[in-house]
N, C-alpha and C positions, 0 to 999 in steps of 0.2 A: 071782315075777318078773312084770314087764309082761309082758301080751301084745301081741305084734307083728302087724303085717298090710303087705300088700303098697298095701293104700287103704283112706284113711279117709274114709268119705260124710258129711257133716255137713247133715243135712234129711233127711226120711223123705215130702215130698210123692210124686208119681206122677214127677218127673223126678229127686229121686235113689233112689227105689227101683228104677225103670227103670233107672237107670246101677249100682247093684249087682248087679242081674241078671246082664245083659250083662258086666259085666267079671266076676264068679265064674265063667259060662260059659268064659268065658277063658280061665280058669285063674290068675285073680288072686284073692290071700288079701283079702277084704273083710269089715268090718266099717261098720253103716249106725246113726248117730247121729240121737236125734231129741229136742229140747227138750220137748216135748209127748204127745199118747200122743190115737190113733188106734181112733173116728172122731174126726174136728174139723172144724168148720165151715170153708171154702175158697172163696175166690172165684176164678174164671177156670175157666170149665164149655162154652167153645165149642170145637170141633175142627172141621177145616174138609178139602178131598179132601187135599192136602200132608201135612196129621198123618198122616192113615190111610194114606198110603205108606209112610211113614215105619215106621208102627208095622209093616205088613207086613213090611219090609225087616228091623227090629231081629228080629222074629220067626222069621223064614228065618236070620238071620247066627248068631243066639245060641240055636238049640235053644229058643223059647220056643213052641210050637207054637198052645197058649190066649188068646195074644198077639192073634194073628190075627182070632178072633173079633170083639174092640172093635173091630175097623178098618171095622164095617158095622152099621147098626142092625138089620137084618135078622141077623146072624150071632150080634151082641149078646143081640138078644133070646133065637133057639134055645138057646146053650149058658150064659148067665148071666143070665136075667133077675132074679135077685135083686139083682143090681149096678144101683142105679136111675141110665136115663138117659133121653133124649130124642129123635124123631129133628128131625133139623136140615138142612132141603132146600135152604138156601143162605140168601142173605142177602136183608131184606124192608126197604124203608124209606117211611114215609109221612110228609109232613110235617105239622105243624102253625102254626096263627098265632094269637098271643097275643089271649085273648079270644074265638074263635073254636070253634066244632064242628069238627070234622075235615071236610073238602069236599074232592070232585077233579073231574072230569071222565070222558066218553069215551076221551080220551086219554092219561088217568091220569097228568094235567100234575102231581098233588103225592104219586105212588105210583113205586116202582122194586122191579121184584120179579129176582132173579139166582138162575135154580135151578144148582145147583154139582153137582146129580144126578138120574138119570131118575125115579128112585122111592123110596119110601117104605123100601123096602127096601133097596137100595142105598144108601141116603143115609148123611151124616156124623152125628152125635151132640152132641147138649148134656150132658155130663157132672155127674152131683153128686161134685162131687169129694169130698165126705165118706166115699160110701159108695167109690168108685173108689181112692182114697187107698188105707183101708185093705184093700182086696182086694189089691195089691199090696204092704201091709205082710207080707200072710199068705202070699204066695207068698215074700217074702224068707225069711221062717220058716221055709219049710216047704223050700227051697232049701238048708237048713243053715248058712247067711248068718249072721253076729252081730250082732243088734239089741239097741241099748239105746234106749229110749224115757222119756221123763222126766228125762231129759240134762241137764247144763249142764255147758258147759265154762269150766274157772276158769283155767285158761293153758293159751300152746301155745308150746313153744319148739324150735327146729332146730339142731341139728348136722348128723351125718351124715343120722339121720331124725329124724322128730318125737317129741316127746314132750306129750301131751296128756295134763294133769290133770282129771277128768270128777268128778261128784258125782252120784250118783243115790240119794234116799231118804234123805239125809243120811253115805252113806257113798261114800267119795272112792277112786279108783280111774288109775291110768295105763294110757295106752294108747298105743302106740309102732306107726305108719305110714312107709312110705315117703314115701308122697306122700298128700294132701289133697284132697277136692273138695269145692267149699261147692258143696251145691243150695239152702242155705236160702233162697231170692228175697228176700233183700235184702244189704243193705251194711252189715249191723252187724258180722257176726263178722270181716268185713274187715278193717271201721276197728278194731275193740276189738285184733283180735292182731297184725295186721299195721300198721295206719296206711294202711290202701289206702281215702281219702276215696271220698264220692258227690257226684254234682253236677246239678246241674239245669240249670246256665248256658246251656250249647251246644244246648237245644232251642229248636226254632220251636211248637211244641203246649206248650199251659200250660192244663193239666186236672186236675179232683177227682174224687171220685165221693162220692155220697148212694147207699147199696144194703142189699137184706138178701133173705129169702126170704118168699114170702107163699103162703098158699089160697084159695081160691077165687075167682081172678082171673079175671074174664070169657073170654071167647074174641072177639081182636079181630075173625076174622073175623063173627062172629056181629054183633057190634055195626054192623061195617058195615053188613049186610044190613040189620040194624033198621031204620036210618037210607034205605033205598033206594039203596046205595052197590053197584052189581055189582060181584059176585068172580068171574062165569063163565067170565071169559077169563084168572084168574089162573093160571097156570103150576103151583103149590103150594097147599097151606092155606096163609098168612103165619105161624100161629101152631104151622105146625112149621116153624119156622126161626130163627136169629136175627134178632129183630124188633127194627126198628130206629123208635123215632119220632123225630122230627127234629123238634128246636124253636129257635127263633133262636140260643140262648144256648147248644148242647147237643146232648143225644141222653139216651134212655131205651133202655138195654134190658130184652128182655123176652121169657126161655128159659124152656123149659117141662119140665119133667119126667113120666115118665110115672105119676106117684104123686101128681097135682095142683099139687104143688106147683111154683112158678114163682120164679127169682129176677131180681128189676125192680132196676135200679138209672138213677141219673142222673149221666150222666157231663157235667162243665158247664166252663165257660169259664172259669179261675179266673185271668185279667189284673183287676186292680184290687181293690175293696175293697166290690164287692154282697154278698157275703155277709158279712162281717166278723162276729163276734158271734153267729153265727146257732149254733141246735146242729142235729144232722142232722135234728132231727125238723123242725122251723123250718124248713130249705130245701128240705126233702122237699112239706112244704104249699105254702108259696110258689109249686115246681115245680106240682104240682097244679094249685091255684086260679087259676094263670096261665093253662092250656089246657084247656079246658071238660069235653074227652074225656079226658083225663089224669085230670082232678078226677072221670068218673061211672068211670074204673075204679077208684083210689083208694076211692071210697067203699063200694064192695063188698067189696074184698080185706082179708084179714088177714094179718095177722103170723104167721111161721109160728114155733112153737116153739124153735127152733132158726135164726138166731141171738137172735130175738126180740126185736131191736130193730131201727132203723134204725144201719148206721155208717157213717162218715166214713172217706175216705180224704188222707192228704196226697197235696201234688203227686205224679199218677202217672209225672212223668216224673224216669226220674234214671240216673244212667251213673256205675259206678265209674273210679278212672284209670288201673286196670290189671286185667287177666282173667287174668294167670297171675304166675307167681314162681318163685322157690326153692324146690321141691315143694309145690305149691299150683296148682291152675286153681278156676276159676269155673264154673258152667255157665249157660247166657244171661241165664235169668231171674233169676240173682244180678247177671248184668255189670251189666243195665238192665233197662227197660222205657219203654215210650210209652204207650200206651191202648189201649182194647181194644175198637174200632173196628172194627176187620177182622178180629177175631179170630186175631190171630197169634201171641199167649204160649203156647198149647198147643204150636201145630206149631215155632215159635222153640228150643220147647227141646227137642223132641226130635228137632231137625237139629242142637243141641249136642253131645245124647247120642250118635248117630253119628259125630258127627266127631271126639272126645273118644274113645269106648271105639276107633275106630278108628287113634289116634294112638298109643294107648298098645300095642295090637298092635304095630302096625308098628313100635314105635321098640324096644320090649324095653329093653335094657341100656346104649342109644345114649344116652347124654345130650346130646351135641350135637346131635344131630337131632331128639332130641326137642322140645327146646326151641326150635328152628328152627320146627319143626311148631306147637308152641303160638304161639309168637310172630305165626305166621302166622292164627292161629284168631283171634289178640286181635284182630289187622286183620277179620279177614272180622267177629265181632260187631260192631264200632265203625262201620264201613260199613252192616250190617244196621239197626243202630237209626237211623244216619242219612236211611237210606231211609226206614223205617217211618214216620219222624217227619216227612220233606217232604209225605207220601202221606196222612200226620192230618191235619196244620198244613192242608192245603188246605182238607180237608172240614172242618174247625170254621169257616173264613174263607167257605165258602159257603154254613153252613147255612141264614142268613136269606134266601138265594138259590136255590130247588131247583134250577132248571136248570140254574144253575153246579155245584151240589153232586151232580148227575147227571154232568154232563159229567166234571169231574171224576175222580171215581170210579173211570170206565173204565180210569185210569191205573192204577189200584189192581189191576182184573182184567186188565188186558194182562199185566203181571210176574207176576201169581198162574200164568195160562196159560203162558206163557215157560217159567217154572219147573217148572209140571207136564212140558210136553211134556220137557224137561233129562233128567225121571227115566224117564218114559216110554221115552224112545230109551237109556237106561243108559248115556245119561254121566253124567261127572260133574257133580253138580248144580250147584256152586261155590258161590256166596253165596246164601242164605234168601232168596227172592224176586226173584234177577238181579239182586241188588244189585252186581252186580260186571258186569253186562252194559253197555256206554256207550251203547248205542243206547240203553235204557229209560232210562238215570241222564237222560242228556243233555233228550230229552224230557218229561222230569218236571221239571227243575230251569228248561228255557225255560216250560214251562206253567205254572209257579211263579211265573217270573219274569212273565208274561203275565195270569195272574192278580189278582198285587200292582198291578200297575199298574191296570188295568180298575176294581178297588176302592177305590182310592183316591182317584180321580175323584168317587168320592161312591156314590149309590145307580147300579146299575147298568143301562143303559139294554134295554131287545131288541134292541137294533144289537148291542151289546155281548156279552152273551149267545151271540146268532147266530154273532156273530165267534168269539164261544171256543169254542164246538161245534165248530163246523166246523176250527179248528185243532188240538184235540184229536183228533178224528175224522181228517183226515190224517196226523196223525201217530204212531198205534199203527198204521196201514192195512198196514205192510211184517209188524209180529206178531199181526194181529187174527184169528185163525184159527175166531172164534165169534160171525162180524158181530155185536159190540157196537157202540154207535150206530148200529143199522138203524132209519131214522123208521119203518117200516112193524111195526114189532115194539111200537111204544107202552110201552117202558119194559118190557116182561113178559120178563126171556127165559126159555125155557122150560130150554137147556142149555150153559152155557157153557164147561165143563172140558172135557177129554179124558175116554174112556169109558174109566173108571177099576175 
């Protein structure tokens, strides 16, 4: 006879091993499906203070006590240091100009450094999710949890509950759930059983990425110094953080792990047809030889073993047309994604996984409510990416611009803040980054609109500029509880969250 389960997890990443945790805790019969088998190379390694509440809260709710520990690189390190990560003191961005060294000033006119934490030890984490992945494959294990790894599912069809034909090893198997969760982070198993398309249409940000892992990549602060560029009065090291280089076309980043190893990628503009033909390795040089300083760390770093080449990503932006069904939900990083920017695909999904394993508590045997509940989750993701993606779309439109792409920005940490203080004071937090707040919606979508216009005038003047600071700068002032845009701070801030 088949075996049955009360849920069936389909992805074995850090977001649906997370969500069989949590719902076995429960008291839900679960079984957690994986096409692949663990470690595996993964992209998306930044977490930011929002995740690591997150991760606290999931910890405390679901008896996961160990949980706790990754929620700090300092706690990280004490009780797992074999789990390799990074620390990540907030976000670092320097610009650069085609042709050109990297240069700034005094007043660190083409630098913005944002610590998101006091210390080294407190700070948030760059994750390799290779090795992270499977450390929570092995607590599902060891939870008594049913894993199959090496998966593929060859139908899935519903009546009362589902009935899912599986193949593992060449030998074929059924398995009958109540209900469904794709963690897989993307839109295939969607489209393949259901017919639930992806789409790319409705975004304003249109991005690829060029990435992989490397060794022995300089240390940018070091190179600065080289050059006689002071770091005295920087806030952090840069290069414990997520580092961001800033190039007209783009963005580099660039996480470090504490095992040398670093993974750089290029996230770029992908409107028109510059790259066309090119293969990753092609537009990875291009990138390069384009920014002088780009090109002398390139020249030093290697490939690291694993994944061992450069790859290509398609457009990273895309939304499926529905997040739930007929026993079936989605969790974020299946509904969509934007870019990874802000680093918000970490903490994204696991504000899914609480709202998710907490819907299904509450609703038990209610199926109208339940579905009320989820119906309401598809609204709160559709808005979240919508936000994400006004809060991108800006910063790609300013990068030839820093001071706009400074200004900017702030919007990005007003909402981030908003939303910390939500958890802090233990309400409810409502939408992933206040995207449901209208005072922040409102003010993003006029500096949008304030934006477009300014830029299409042509190259932007310093009247112009001026004018957009300073309307930006008015306009977070009712939530800026961590004077961002203070001139007197010179782009460094030393601490801008809540003491978390």
């Amino acid at each position: 006879m088949p075996e049955s389960y009360d849920m069936l997890i389909c992805g074995a990443g850090f977001a649906g091993s997370l969500t069989a945790l949590c719902l076995h805790d429960a008291g839900f019969k679960v079984c957690l499906l994986e096409k692949g088998q663990h470690p595996r190379f993964a992209i998306g390694e930044s977490s930011t203070p929002v995740a690591d509440m997150i991760l606290r809260s999931l910890s405390a709710k679901y008896n996961l006590p160990w949980l706790h520990d990754f929620s700090r690189y300092g706690s990280w390190q004490q009780s797992h240091p074999e789990v390799t990560c990074g620390i990540k003191r907030g976000f670092s961005y320097f610009k650069h100009y085609p042709g050109k060294e990297f240069a700034t000033d005094e007043y660190h006119t083409n630098e913005l450094l944002v610590a998101a934490s006091v210390s080294d030890m407190q700070s948030d984490t760059n994750w390799l999710r290779s090795d992270f992945d499977a450390f929570l494959v092995n607590k599902v294990k060891e939870a008594g949890i049913i894993y199959f790894d090496l998966t593929e599912i060859l139908s899935a069809n519903k009546e009362d509950d589902w009935e899912i034909i599986t193949r593992r090893s060449e030998v074929t198997n059924i398995i009958r759930a109540s209900f469904v969760i794709d963690a897989t982070g993307s839109g295939q198993l969607l489209e393949t059983f259901l017919g639930v398309k992806s789409s790319s249409t409705e975004f304003l940000t249109n991005s690829f990425a060029v990435f992989s892992h490397f060794n022995n990549v300089p240390r940018w602060t070091e190179m600065l110094q080289s050059t006689g560029i002071a770091t005295a009065d920087f806030p952090y090291d840069p290069d414990n953080s997520a580092l961001h280089q800033v190039l007209d076309e783009g963005w580099v980043w660039m996480l470090r792990f504490n095992t040398g190893l670093t993974s750089i990628g290029f996230a770029l503009n992908g409107e028109g047809d510059k790259y066309k033909g090119l293969t990753p390795g092609e537009i990875w040089d291009y990138g390069c030889a384009k920014y002088p300083s780009l090109n002398s760390i390139g020249e030093k770093a290697t490939l690291a073993a694993v994944p061992g080449k450069i790859l290509q990503s398609a457009r990273l932006q895309r939304k499926v047309e529905r997040c739930f069904g007929d026993g079936w939900v989605a969790l974020p990083h299946t509904c969509g994604f934007v870019d990874p920017l802000f680093s918000s695909g970490i903490a994204h999904s696991l504000n899914g996984i609480e709202k998710i394993t907490s819907i299904f508590q509450r609703c038990g045997n209610d199926n109208g409510l339940l579905y009320d509940e989820l119906a309401a989750y598809e609204e709160a993701v559709f808005e979240e990416l919508k936000f994400v993606d006004i809060l991108v779309a800006g910063c790609y439109k300013t990068m030839p611009h820093f001071q706009l792409f400074s200004a900017w920005s702030m919007l990005y940490f007003a909402a981030t803040i908003m939303y910390e203080q939500r958890r802090l004071r233990n309400e409810d937090p409502g939408y992933f980054l206040s995207a449901d707040d209208m005072y922040i919606k409102n003010i993003v979508q006029k500096s949008y609109n304030d934006l477009v216009a300014i830029l299409e005038k042509g190259h932007p003047s310093g009247e112009d500029i001026q004018l957009f600071t300073t309307l930006v700068r008015d306009r977070i002032k009712p939530v800026n509880t961590a004077g961002l845009m203070e001139p007197s701070v010179k782009n460094m801030y030393r601490h801008t969250t809540a003491m978390l």
